[in-house]
C-alpha positions, 0 to 999 in steps of 0.5 A: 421718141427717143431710143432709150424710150423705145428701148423701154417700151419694148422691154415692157412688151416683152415682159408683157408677152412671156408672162401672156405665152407663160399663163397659155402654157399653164393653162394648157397644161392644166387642161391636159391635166383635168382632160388626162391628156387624151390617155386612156386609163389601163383596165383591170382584169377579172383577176386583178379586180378580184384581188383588190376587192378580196372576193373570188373572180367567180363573184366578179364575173357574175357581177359583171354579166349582171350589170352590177359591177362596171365593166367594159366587153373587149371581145370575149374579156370583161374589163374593169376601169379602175376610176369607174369602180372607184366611183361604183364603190364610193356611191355602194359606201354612201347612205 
């Protein structure tokens, strides 16, 4: 094999291997976008739930100590988070 030969081939190997090290960042980075990368939502409270659903934070909290309304206990706190209480509402709207 001659050097310009060579020389080509390995042109094509690396091209070969940046649009392989390409599609793997992709990929990764479309996983840690599906998975939110590890990070955990920041929950609502009470009050900011009660502003957002336009009713009293007394309801709120009756709603949660009765299970209808999702809500997560941290010590004597109710938290809400707010993709759970986006899917609570989407199925409380569908017929």
């Amino acid at each position: 094999m001659d050097l310009p030969e060579a020389l080509s081939r390995l042109d094509k190997l690396e091209d070969a291997l940046l649009a392989g090290i390409q599609e793997l960042r992709s990929i990764r980075a479309e996983i840690q976008k599906n998975s939110n990368g590890g990070n955990l939502e920041p929950l609502l409270g009470a009050e900011e739930l009660a502003k957002i659903l336009g009713v009293d934070i007394g309801h709120v909290h009756a709603q949660a100590r009765s299970r209808k309304i999702p809500s997560v206990r941290i010590g004597k706190y109710r938290k809400f988070s707010p993709s759970q209480i986006k899917k609570w509402l989407e199925r409380k709207n569908t017929p």
